[in-house]
C-alpha positions in Angstrom: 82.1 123.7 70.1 82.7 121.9 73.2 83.0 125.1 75.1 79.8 126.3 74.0 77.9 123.0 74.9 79.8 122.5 78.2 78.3 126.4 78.7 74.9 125.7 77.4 74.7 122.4 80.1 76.0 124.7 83.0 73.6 127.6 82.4 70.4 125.0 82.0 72.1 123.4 84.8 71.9 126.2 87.4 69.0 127.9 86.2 67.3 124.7 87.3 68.5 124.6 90.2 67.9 128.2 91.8 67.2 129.1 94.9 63.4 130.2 95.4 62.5 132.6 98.2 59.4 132.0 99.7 58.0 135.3 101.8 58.2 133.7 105.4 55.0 133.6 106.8 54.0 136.7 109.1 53.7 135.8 112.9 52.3 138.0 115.7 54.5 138.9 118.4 53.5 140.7 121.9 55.8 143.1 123.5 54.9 144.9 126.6 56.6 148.1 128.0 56.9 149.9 131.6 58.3 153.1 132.5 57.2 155.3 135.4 54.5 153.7 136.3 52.9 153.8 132.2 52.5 150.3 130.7 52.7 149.9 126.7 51.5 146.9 124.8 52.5 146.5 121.1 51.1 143.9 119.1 53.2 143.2 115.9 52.7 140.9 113.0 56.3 140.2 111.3 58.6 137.6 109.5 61.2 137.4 112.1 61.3 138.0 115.8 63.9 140.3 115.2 61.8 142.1 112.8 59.0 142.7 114.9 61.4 143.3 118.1 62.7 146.1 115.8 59.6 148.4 115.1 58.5 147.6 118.7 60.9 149.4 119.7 61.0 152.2 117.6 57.2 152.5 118.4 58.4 152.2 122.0 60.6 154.8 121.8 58.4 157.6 119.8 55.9 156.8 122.5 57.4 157.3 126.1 59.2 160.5 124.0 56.4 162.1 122.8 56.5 165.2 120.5 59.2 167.5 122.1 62.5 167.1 123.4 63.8 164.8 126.8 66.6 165.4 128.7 69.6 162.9 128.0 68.8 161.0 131.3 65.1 160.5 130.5 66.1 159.3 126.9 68.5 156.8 128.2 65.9 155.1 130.5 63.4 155.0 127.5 66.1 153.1 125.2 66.8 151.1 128.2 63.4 150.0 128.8 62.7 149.6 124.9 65.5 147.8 124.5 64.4 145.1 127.3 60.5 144.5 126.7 58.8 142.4 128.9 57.2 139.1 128.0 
């Protein structure tokens, strides 16, 4: 009987005291891009720097890339400069 009461107080116990997540609140971050002379500005609205930072670059990337294929050099220098954006 003790067991089951001693359980009973923990479970009410911890229950009460749970973590609750709040969704952080979005933020807008500017990143601006320069390769060859062609200047990017992405505008992204995110919980995290490091959220936003993320899909700029990915953005970054499928833009200075274009739809076909780049030689390994040229890719390196678009991960390189999507990798460092500008303030």
């Amino acid at each position: 009987m003790k067991a089951l009461i001693t359980i009973a107080i923990f479970a009410f116990c911890s229950s009460s005291f749970a973590w609750v997540s709040h969704d952080a609140v979005a933020k807008e971050y500017t990143f601006k891009y320069k390769l060859s002379g062609q200047s990017l500005e992405i505008k992204k609205q995110a919980g995290s720097y490091e959220e936003a930072y993320e899909m700029a670059a990915q953005q970054c990337f499928s833009f200075y890339k274009g739809a076909g294929k780049v030689s390994e050099n040229r890719g390196l220098d678009i991960i390189d400069v999507c990798a460092n954006p500008r303030s």
